[in-house]
N, C-alpha and C positions, 0 to 999 in steps of 0.2 A: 642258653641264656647268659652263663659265665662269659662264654667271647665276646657276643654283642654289645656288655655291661665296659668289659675289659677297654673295648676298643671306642668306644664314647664315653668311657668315666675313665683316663687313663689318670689322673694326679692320684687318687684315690688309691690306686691298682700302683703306682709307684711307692707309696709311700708303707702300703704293707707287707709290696717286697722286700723293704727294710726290716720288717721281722720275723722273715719267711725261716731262718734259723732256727727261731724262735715256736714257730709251727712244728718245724720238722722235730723239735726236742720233743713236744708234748705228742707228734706222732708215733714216737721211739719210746715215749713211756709208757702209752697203752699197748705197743705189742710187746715191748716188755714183759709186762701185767703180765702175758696170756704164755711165757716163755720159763723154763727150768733150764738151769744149767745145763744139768749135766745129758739134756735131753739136744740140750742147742751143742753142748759138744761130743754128742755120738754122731751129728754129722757130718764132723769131720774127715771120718772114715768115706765118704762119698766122693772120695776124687773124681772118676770117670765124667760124673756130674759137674763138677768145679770147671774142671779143662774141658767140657764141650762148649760150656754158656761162655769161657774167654775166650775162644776160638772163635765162633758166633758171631758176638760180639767186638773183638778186637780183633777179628783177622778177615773172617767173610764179607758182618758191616760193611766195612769201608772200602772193600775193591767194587763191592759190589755198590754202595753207593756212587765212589765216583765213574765206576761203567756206567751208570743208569744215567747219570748226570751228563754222560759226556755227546748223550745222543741227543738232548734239547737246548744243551748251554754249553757247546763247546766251544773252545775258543775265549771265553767271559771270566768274570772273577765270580760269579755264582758257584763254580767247580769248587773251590776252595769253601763255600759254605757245607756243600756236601761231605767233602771229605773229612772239615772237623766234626760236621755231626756223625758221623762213621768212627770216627775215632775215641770221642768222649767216652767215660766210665758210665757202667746201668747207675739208674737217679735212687737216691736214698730212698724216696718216698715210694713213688706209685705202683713201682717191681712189690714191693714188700706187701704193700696193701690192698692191689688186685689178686696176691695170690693165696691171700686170707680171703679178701671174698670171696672167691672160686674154690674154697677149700681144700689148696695147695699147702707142700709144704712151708710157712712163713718158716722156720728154723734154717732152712737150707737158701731161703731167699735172701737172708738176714746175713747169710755169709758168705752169699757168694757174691753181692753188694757191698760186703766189707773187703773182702779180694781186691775188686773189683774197681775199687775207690783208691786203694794203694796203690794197684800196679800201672793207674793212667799215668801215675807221677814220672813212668818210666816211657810206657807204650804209647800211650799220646804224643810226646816231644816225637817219640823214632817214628810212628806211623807219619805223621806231618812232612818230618825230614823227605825218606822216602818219598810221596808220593807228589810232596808240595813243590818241595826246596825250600820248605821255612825252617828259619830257626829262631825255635819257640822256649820258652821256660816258663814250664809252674811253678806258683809259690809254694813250694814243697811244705816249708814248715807251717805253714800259713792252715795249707790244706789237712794235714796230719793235725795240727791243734782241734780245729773245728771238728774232724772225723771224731776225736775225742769226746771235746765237749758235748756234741750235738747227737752224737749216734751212740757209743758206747757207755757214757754214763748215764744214758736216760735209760737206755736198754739194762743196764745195771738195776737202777734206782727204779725202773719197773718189775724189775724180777721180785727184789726183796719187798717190795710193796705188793705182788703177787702171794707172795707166802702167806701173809694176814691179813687180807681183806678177803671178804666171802664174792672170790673170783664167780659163782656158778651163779650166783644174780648178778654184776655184773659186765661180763662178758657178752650177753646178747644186748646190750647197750651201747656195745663199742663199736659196730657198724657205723650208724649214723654219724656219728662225730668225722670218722673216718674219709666216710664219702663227703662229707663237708671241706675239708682237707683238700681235697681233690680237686673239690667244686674252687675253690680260694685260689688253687696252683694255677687252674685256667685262667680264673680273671686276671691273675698280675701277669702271667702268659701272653695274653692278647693286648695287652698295653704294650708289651717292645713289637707288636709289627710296625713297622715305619711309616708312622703317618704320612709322608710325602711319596711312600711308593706307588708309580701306576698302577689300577685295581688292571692291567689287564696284564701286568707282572706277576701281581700277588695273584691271581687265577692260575696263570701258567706254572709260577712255581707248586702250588697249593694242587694242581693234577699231578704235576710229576712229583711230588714229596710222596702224595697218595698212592702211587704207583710203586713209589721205593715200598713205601712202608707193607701192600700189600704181598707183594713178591718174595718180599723178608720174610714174614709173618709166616707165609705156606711155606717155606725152606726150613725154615724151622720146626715145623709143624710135620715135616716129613722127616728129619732128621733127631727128634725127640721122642720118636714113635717104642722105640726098644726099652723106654724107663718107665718106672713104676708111675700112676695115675698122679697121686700126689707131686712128685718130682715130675712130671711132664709141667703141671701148672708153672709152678716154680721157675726151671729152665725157661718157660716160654717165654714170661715177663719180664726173667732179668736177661736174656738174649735182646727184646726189642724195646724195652725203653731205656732211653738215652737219658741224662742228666741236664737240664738247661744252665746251670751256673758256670760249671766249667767250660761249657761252649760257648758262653758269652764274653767271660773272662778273656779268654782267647780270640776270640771274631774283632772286640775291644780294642785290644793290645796289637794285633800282629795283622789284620786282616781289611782288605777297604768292606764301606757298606752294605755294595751290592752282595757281598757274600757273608749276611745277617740274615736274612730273611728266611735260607730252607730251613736253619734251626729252631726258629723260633715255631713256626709251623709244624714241624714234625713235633714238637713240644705239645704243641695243641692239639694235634690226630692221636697222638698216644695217648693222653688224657681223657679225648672223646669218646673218638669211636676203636681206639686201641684194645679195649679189652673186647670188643665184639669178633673178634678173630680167634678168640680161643672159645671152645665147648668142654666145659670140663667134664671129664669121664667119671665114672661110678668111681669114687675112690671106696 
């Protein structure tokens, strides 16, 4: 319903991606809420975990995207949409709060999404380089302020608001809100597919994006198999979903139109039917 709404109501769906920061604060204050310090920093010690989900993510993604890409759109400037989406950092949001409802660990998602936000600053510009020949720059300080404001003090200011409110009624309240969150990211989601694209484009990309995304999902799923139940959720989610802000920022700046569209899309299959790829185990 959120796509269809997105993709005929787009002014609507533009105008609250303008506060979508704004969302993401009030999403980082409720898992706040549910988070202890000192409990978010004994996962620390989970390195093995850290460096599989950026390996994963920043190093498999993206070859693997642009091989899957190069057998339907080679030759095109579609390649270059794949390969940024391969490269972007896991998204603030939907990693974090698919792996609370699957009851994963959030602690360990919460940080390896914080990882994982700082090191694009680095690994994005080089993977591009590589694979592209572009040369690209993020707004370094730009991105580190907002990581601030938007991720780290809400998660702050929901801890110590954790401590005095009577968490055990409620925290079974805070789903809903959550998946509503979710439900908001699709709709402003489906407003950037290209109104003037041929639907027999967006079909072909919207299979093969399907196709990245399923391929990932089991690679994954076969390669997270040695860690604990809880930390399998976790890794899973911050392995395959991808971030749309920084992939658009860059599609924007540095890349022609044709190669807008797999991001936008795989934005949407992560959102929908992305969490149906994972079965959580008996934690």
């Amino acid at each position: 319903v959120a796509v269809v709404v997105g993709v005929l109501w787009r002014q609507p769906a533009y105008t609250l991606a303008e506060w979508r920061h704004y969302l993401l604060f009030v999403v980082m204050l409720m898992l706040g809420m549910e988070q202890r310090l000192f409990a978010l920093m004994a996962q620390l010690k989970k390195a093995p975990a850290y460096l599989l989900s950026l390996i994963l993510s920043f190093g498999v993604f993206p070859v693997l995207a642009w091989a899957w890409a190069q057998l339907f759109f080679g030759g095109t400037e579609a390649i270059a949409g794949f390969v940024v989406l391969g490269a972007v950092p896991t998204t603030l949001t939907s990693a974090v709060i698919y792996t609370r409802l699957d009851q994963g660990d959030s602690r360990l998602a919460l940080l390896i999404v914080l990882f994982s936000q700082i090191l694009c600053v680095v690994l994005t510009p080089i993977l591009l380089t590589l694979m592209l020949g572009a040369s690209v720059e993020l707004p370094m300080a730009q991105m580190m302020g907002q990581l601030v404001v938007y991720f780290l003090l809400p998660l702050a200011l929901g801890m110590l608001l954790g401590r005095v409110l009577p968490m055990e009624r409620i925290t079974p309240h805070l789903t809903r809100p959550e998946q509503l969150v979710v439900a908001l990211f699709v709709f402003m989601g489906a407003a950037h597919i290209p109104s003037a694209t041929p639907l027999l484009t967006i079909g072909k990309t919207l299979l093969v994006v399907l196709g990245l995304q399923m391929i990932f999902a089991v690679l994954v799923r076969l390669v997270i198999q040695r860690f604990p139940a809880m930390d399998q959720t976790a890794l899973f989610y911050t392995s395959t979903q991808k971030t749309l802000s920084v992939g658009l920022y860059l599609l924007l700046s540095y890349f022609p139109p044709a190669a807008f569209l797999p991001m936008v899309l795989y934005h949407l299959l992560q959102l929908t039917i992305g969490k149906f790829y994972w079965r959580p185990q008996e934690n």
